[in-house]
N, CA, C, O and CB atoms as a CASP TS submission, in Angstrom:
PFRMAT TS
TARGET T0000
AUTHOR 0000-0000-0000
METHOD Language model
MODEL 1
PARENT N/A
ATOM      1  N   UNK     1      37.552 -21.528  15.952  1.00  0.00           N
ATOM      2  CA  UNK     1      37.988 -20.232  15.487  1.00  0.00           C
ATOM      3  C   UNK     1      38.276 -19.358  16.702  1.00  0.00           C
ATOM      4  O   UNK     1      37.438 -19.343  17.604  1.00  0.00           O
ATOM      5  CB  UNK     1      36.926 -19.581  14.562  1.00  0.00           C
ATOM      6  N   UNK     2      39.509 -18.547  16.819  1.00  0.00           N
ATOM      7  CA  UNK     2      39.772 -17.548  17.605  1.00  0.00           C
ATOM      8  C   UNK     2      38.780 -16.736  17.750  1.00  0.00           C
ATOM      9  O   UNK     2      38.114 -16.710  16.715  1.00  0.00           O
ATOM     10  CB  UNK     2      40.744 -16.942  17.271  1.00  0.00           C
ATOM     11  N   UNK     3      38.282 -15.909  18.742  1.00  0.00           N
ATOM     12  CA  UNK     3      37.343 -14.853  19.400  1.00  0.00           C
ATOM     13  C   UNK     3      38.651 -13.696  18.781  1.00  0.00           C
ATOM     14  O   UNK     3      39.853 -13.731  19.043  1.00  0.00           O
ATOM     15  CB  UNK     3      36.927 -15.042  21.546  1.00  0.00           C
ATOM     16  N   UNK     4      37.816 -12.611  17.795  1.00  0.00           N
ATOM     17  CA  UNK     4      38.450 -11.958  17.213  1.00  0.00           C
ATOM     18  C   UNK     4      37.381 -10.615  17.839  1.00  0.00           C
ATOM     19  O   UNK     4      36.182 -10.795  18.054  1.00  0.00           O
ATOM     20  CB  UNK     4      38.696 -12.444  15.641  1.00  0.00           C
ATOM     21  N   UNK     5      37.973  -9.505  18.027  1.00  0.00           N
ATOM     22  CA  UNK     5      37.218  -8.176  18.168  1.00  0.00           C
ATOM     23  C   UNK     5      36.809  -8.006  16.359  1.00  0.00           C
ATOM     24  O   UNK     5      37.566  -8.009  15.388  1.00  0.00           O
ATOM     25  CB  UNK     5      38.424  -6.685  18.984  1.00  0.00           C
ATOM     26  N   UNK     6      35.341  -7.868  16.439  1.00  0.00           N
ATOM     27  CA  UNK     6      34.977  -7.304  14.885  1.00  0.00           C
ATOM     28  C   UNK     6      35.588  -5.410  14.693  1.00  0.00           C
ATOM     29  O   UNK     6      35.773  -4.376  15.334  1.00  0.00           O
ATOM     30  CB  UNK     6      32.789  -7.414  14.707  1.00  0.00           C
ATOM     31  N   UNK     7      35.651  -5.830  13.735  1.00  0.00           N
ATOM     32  CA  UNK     7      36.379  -4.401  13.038  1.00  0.00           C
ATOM     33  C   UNK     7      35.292  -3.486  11.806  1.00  0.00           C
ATOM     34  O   UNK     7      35.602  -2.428  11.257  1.00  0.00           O
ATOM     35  CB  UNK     7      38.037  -5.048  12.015  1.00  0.00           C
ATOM     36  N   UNK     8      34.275  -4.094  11.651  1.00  0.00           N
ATOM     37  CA  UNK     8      33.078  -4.133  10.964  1.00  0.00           C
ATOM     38  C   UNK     8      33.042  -2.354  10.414  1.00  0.00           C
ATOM     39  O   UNK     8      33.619  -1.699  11.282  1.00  0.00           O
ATOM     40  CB  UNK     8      31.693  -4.748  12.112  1.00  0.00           C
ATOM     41  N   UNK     9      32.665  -1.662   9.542  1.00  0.00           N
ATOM     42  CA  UNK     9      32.811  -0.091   9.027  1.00  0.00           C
ATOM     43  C   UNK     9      31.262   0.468   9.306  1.00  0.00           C
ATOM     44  O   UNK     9      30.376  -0.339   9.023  1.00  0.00           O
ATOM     45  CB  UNK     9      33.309   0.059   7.119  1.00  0.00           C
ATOM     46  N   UNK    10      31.060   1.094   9.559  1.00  0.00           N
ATOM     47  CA  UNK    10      29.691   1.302   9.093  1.00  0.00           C
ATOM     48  C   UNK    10      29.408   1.250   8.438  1.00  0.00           C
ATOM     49  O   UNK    10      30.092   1.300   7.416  1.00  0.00           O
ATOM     50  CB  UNK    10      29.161   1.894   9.106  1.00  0.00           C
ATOM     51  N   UNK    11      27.479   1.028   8.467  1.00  0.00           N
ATOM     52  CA  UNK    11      26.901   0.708   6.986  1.00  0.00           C
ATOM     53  C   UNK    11      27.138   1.874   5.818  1.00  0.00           C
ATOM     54  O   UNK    11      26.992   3.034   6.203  1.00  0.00           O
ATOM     55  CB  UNK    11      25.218   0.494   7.125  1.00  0.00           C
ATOM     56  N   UNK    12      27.454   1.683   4.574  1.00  0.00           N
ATOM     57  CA  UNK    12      27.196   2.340   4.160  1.00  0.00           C
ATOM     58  C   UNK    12      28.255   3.615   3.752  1.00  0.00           C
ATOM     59  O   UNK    12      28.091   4.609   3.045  1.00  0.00           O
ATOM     60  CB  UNK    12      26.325   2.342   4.743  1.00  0.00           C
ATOM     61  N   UNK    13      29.574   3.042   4.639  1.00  0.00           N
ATOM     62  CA  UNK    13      30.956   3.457   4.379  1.00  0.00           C
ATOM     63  C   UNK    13      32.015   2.865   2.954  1.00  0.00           C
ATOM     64  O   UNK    13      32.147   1.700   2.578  1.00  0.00           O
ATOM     65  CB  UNK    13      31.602   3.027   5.733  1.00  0.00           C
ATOM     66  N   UNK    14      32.362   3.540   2.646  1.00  0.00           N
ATOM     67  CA  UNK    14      33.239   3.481   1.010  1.00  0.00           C
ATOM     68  C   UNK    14      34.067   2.466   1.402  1.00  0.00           C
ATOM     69  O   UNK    14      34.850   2.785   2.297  1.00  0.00           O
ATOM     70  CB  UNK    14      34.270   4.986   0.360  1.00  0.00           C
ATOM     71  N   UNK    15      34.155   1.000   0.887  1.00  0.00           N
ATOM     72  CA  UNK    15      35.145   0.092   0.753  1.00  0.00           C
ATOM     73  C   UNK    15      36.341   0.204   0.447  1.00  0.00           C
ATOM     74  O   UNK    15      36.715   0.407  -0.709  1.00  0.00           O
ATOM     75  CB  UNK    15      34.890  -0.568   0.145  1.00  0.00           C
ATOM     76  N   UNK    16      37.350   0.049   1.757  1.00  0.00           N
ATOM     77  CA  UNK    16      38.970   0.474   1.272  1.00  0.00           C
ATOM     78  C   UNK    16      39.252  -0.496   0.610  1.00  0.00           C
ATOM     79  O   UNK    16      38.754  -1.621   0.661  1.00  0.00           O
ATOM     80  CB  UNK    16      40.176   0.695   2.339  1.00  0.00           C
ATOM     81  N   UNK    17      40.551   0.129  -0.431  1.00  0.00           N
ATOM     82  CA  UNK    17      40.513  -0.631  -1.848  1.00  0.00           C
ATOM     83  C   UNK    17      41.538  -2.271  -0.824  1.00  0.00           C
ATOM     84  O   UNK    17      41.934  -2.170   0.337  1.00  0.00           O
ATOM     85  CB  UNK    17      41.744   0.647  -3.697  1.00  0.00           C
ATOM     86  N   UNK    18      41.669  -3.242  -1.493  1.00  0.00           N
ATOM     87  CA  UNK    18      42.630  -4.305  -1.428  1.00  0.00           C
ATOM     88  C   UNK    18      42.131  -5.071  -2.301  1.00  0.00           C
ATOM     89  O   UNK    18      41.030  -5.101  -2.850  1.00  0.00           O
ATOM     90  CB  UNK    18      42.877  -4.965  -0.180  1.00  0.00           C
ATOM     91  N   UNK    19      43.325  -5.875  -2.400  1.00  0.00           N
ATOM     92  CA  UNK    19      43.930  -7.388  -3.386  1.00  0.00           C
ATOM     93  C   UNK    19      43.745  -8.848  -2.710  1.00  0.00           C
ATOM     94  O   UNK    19      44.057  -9.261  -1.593  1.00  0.00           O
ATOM     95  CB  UNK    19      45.809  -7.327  -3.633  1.00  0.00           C
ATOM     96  N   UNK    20      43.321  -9.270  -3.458  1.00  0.00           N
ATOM     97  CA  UNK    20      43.336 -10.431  -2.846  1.00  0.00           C
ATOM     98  C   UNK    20      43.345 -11.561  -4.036  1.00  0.00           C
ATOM     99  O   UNK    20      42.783 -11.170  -5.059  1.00  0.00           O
ATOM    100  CB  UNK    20      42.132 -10.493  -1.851  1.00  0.00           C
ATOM    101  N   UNK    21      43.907 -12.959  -4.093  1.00  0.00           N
ATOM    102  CA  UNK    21      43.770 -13.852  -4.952  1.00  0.00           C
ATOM    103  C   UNK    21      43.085 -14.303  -5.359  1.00  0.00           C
ATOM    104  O   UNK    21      42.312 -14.689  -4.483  1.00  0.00           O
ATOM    105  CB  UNK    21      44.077 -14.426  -4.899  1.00  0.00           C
ATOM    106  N   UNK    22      42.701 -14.639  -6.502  1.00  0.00           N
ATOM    107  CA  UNK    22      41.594 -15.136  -7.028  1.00  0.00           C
ATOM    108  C   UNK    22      41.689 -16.708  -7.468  1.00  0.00           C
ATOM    109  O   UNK    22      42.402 -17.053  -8.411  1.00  0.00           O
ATOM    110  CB  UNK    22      41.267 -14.255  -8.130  1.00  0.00           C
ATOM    111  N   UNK    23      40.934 -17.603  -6.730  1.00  0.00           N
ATOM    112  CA  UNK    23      41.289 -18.518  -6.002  1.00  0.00           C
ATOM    113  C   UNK    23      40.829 -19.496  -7.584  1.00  0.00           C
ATOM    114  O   UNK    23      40.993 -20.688  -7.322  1.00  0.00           O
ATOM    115  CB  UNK    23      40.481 -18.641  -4.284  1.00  0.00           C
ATOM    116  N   UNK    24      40.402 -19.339  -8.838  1.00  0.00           N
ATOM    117  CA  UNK    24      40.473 -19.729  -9.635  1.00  0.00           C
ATOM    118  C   UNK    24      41.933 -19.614 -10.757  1.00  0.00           C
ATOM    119  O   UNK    24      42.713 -20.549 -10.939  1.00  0.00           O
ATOM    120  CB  UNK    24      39.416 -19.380  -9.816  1.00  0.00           C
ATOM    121  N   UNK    25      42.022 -18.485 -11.295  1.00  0.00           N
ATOM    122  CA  UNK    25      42.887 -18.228 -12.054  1.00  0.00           C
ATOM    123  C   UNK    25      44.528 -17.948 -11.389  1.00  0.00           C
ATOM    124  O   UNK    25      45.616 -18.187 -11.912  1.00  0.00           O
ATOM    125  CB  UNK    25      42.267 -17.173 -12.740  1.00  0.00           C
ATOM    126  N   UNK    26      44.127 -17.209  -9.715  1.00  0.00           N
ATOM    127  CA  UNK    26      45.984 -17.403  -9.363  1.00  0.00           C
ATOM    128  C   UNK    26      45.930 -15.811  -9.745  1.00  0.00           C
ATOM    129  O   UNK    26      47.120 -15.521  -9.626  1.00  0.00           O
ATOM    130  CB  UNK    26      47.352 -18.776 -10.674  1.00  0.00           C
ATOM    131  N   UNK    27      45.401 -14.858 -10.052  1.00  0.00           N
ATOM    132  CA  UNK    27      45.482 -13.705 -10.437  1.00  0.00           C
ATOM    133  C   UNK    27      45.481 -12.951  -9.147  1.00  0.00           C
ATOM    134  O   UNK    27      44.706 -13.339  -8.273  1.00  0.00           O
ATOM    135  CB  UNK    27      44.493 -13.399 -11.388  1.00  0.00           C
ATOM    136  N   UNK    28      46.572 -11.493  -8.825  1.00  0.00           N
ATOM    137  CA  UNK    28      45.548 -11.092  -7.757  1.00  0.00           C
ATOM    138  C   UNK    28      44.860 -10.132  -8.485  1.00  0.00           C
ATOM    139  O   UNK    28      45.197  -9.680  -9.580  1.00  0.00           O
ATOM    140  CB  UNK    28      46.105 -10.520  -6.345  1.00  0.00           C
ATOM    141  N   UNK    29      43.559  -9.744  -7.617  1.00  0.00           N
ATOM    142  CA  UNK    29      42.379  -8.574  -7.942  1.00  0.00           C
ATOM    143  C   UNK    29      42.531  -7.567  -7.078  1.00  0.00           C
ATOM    144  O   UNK    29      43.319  -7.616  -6.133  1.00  0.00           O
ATOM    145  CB  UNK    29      40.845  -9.019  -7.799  1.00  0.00           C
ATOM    146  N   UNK    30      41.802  -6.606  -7.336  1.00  0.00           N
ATOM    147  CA  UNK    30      41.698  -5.410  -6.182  1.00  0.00           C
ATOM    148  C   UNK    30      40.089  -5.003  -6.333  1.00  0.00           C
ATOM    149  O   UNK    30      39.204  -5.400  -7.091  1.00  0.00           O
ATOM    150  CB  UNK    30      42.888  -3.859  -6.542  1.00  0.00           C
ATOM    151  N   UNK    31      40.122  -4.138  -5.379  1.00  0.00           N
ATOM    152  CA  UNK    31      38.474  -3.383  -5.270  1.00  0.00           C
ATOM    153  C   UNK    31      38.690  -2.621  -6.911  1.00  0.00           C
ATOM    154  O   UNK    31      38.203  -3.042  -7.960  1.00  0.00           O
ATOM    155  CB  UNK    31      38.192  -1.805  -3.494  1.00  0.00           C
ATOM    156  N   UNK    32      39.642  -1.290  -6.716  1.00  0.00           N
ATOM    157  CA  UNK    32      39.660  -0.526  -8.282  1.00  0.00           C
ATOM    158  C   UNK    32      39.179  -1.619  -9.559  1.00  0.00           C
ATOM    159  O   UNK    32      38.451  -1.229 -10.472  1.00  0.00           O
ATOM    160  CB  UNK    32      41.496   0.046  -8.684  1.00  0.00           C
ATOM    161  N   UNK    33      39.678  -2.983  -9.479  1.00  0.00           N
ATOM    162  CA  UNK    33      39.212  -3.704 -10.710  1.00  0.00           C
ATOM    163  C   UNK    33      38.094  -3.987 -10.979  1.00  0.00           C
ATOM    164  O   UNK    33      37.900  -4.943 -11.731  1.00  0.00           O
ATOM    165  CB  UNK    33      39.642  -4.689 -10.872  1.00  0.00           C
ATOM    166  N   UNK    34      36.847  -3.139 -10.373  1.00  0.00           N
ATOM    167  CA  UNK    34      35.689  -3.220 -10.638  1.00  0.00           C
ATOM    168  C   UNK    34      34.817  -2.271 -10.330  1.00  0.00           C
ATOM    169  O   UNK    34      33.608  -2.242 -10.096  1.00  0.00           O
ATOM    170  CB  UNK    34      35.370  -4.123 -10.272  1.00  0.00           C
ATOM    171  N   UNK    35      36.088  -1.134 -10.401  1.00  0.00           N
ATOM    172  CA  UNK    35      35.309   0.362 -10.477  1.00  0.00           C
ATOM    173  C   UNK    35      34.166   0.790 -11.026  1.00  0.00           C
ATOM    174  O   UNK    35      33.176   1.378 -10.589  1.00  0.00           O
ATOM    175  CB  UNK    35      35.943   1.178 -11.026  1.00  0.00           C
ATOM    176  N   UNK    36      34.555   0.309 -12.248  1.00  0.00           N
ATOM    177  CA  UNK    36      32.904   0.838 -13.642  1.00  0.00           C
ATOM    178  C   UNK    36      31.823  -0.341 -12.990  1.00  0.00           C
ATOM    179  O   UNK    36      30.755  -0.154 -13.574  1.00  0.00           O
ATOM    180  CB  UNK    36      33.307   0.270 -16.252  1.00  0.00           C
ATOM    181  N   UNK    37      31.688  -1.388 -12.091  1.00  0.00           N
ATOM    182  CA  UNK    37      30.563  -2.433 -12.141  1.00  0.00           C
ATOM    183  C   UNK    37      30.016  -1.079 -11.034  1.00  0.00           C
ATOM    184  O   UNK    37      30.348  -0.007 -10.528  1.00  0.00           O
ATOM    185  CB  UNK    37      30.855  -4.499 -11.547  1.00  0.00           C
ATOM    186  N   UNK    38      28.772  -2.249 -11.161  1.00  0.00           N
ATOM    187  CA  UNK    38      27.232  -1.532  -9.857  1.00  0.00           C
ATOM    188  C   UNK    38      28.025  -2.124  -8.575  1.00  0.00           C
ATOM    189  O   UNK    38      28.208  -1.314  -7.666  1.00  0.00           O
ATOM    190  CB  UNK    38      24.942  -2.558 -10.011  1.00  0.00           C
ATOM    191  N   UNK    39      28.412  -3.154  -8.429  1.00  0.00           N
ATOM    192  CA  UNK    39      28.577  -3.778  -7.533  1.00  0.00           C
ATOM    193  C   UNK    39      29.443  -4.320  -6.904  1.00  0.00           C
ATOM    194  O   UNK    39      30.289  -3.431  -6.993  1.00  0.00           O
ATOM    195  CB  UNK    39      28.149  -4.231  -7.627  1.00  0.00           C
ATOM    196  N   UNK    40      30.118  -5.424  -6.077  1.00  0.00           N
ATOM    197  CA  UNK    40      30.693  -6.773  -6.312  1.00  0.00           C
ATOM    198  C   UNK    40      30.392  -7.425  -4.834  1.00  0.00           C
ATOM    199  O   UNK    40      29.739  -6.735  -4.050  1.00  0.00           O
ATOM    200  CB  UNK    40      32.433  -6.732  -6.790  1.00  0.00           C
ATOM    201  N   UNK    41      30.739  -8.430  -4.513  1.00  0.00           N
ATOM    202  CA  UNK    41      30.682  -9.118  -3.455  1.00  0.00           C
ATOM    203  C   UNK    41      31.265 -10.297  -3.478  1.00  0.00           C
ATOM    204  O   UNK    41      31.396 -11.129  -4.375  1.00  0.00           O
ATOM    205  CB  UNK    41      29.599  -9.231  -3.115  1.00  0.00           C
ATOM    206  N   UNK    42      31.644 -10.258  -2.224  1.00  0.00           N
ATOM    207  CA  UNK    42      33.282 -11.315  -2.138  1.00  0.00           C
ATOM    208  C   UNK    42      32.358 -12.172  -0.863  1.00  0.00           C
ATOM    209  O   UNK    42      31.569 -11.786  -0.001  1.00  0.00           O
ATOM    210  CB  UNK    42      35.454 -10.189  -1.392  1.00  0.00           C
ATOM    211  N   UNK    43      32.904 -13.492  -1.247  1.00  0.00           N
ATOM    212  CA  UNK    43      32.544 -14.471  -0.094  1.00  0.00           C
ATOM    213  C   UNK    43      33.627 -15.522   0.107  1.00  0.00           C
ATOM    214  O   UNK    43      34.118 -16.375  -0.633  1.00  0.00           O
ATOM    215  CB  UNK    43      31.162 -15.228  -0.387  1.00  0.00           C
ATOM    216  N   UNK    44      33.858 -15.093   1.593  1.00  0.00           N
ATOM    217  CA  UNK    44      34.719 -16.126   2.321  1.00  0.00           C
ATOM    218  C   UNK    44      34.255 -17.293   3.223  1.00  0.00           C
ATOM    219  O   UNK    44      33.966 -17.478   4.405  1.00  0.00           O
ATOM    220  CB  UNK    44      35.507 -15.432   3.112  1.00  0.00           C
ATOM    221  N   UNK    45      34.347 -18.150   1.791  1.00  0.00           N
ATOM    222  CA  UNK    45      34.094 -19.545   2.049  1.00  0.00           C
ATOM    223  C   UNK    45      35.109 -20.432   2.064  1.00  0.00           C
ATOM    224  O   UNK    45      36.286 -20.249   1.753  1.00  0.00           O
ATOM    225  CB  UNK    45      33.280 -20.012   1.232  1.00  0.00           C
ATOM    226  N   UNK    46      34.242 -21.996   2.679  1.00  0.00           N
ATOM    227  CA  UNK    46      35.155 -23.004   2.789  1.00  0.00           C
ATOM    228  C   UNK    46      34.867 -23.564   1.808  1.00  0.00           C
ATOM    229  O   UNK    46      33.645 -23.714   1.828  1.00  0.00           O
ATOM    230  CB  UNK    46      35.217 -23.778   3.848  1.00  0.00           C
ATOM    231  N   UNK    47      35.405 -24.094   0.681  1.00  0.00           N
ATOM    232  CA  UNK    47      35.056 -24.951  -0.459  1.00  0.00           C
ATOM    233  C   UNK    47      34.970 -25.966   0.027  1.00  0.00           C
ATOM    234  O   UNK    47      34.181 -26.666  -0.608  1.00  0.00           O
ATOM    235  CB  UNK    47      35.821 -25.046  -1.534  1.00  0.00           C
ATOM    236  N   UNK    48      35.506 -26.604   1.116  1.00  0.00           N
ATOM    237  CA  UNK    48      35.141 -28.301   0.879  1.00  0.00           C
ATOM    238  C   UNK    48      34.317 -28.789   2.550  1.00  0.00           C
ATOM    239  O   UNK    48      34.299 -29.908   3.064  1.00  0.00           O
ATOM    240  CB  UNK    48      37.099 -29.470   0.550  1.00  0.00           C
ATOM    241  N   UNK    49      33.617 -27.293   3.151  1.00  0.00           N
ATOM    242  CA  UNK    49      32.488 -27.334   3.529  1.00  0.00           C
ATOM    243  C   UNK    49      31.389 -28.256   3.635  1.00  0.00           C
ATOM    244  O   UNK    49      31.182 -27.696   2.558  1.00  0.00           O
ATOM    245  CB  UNK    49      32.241 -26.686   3.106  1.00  0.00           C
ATOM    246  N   UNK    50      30.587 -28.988   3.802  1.00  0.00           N
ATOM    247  CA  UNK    50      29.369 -29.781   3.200  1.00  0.00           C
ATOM    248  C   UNK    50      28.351 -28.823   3.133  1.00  0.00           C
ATOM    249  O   UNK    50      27.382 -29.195   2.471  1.00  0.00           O
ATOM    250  CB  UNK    50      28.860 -31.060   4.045  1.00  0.00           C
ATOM    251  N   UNK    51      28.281 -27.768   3.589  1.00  0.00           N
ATOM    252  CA  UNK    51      27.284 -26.705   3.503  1.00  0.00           C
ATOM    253  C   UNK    51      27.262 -25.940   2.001  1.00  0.00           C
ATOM    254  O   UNK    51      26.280 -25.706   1.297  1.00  0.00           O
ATOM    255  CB  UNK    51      27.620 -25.644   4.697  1.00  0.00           C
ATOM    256  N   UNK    52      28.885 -25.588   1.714  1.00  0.00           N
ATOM    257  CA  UNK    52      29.359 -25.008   0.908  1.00  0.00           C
ATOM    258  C   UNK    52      29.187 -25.432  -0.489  1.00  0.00           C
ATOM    259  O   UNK    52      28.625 -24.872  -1.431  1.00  0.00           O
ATOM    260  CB  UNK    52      30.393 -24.918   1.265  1.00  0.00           C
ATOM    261  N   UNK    53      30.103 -27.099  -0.352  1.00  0.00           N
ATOM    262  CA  UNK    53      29.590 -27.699  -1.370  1.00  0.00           C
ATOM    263  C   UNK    53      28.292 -28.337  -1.735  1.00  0.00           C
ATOM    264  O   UNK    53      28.310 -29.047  -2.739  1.00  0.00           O
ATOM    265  CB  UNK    53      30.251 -28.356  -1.489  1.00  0.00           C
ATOM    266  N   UNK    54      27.110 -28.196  -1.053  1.00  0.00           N
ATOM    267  CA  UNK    54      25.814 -28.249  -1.164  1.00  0.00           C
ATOM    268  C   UNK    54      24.658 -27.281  -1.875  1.00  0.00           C
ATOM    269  O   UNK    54      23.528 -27.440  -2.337  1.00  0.00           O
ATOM    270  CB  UNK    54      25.618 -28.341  -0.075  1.00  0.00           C
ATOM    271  N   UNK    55      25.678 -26.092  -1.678  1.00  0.00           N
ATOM    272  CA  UNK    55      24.921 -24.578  -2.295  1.00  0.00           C
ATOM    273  C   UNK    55      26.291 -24.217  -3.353  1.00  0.00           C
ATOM    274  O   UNK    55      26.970 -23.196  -3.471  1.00  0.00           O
ATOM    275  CB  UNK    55      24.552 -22.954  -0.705  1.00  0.00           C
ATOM    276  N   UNK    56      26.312 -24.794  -3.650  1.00  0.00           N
ATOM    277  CA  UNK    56      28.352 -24.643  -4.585  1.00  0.00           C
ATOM    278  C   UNK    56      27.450 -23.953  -6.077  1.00  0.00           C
ATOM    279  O   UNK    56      27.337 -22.727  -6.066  1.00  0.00           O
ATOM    280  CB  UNK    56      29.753 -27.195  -5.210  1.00  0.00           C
ATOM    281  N   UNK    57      26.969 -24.546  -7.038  1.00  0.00           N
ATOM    282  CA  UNK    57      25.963 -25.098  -8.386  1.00  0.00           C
ATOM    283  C   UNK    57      24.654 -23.748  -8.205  1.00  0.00           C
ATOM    284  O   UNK    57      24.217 -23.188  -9.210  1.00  0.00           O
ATOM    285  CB  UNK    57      25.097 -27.275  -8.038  1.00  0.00           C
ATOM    286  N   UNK    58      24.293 -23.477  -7.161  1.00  0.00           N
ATOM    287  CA  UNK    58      23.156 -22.415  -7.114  1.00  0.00           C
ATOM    288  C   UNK    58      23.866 -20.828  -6.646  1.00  0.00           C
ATOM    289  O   UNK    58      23.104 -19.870  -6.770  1.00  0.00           O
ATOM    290  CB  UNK    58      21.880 -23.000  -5.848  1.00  0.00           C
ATOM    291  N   UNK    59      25.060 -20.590  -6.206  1.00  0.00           N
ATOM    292  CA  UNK    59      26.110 -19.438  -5.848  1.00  0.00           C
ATOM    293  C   UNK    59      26.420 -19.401  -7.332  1.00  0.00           C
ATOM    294  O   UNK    59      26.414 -18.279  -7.839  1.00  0.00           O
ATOM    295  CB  UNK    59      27.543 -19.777  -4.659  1.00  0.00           C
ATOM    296  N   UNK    60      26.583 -20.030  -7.806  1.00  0.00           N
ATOM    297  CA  UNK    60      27.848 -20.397  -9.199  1.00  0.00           C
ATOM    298  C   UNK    60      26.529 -19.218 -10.510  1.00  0.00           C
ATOM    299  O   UNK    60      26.667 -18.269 -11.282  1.00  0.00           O
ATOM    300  CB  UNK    60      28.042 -23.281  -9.868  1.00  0.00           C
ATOM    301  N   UNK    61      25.285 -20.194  -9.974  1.00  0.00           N
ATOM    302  CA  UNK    61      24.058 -19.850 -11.126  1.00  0.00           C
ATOM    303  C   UNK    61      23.554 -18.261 -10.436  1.00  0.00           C
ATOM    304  O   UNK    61      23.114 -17.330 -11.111  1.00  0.00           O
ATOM    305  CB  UNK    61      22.429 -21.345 -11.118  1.00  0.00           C
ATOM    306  N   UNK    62      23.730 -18.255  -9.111  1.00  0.00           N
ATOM    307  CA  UNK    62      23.276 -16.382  -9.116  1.00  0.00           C
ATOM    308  C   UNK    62      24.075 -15.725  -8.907  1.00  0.00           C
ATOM    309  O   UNK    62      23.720 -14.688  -8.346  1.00  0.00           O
ATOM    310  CB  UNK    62      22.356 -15.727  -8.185  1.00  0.00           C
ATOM    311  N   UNK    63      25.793 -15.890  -9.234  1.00  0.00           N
ATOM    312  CA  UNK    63      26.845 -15.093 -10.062  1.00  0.00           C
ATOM    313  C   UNK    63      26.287 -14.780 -11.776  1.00  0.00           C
ATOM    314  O   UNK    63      25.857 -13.748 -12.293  1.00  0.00           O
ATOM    315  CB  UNK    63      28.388 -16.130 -10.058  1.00  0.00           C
ATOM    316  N   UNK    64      26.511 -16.110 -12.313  1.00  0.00           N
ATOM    317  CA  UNK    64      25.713 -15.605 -13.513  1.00  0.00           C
ATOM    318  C   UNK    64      24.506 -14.804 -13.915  1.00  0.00           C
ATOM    319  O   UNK    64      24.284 -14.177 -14.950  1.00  0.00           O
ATOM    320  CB  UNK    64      25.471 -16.408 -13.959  1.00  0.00           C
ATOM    321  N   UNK    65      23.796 -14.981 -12.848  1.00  0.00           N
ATOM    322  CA  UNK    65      22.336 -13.632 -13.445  1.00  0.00           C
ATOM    323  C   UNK    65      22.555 -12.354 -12.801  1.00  0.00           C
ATOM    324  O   UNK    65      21.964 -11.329 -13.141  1.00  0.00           O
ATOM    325  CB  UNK    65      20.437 -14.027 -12.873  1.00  0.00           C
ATOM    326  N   UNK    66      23.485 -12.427 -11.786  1.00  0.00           N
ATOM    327  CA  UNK    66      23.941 -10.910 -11.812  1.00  0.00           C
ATOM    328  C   UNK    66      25.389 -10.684 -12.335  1.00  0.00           C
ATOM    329  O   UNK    66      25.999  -9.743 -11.826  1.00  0.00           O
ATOM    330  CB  UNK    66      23.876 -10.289 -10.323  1.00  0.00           C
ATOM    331  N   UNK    67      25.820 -11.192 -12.987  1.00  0.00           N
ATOM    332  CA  UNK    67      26.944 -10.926 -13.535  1.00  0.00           C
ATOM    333  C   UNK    67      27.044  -9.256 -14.400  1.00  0.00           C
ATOM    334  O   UNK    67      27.969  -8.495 -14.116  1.00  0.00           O
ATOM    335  CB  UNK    67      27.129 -12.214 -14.459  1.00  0.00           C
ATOM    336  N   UNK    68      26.300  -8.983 -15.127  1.00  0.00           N
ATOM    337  CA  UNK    68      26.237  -7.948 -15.616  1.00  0.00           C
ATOM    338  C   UNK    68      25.307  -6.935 -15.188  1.00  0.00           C
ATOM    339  O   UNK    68      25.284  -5.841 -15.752  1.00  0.00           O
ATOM    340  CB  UNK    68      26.156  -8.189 -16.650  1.00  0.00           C
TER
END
C-alpha cells in the first residue's frame, strides 16, 4: 500500500455526507440515508482476506444485534 498522509477529522467532528456503493445490492447510499438511525459504521474491507473471511459469519451476526 502507498504511504498516504492521513486526513483523519477530529474526534467527534460531524461526518461529511457521501455515497458510496453498496457492494451487495449495486445501490449507491449516502450518509443522509441514515439520518433518523443512532448510528452507522462502514468498514473497508477485503472480502477475500483470510482474516476477513474468518470473522465474515460473526461481523454479519453483530450487524444483526445492532441493527435496530
Amino acid at each position: 500500500m502507498v504511504l498516504t498522509q492521513s486526513t483523519m477529522l477530529t474526534l467527534g467532528t460531524k461526518a461529511p455526507d457521501f455515497s458510496l456503493p453498496d457492494v451487495i445490492s449495486g445501490k449507491t447510499i449516502s450518509l443522509k440515508d441514515f439520518s433518523d438511525k443512532k448510528g452507522l459504521l462502514v468498514m473497508f474491507i477485503c472480502r477475500h482476506c483470510p482474516f476477513v473471511e474468518h470473522v465474515q459469519k460473526e461481523l454479519a451476526k453483530i450487524g444483526k444485534d445492532y441493527e435496530n
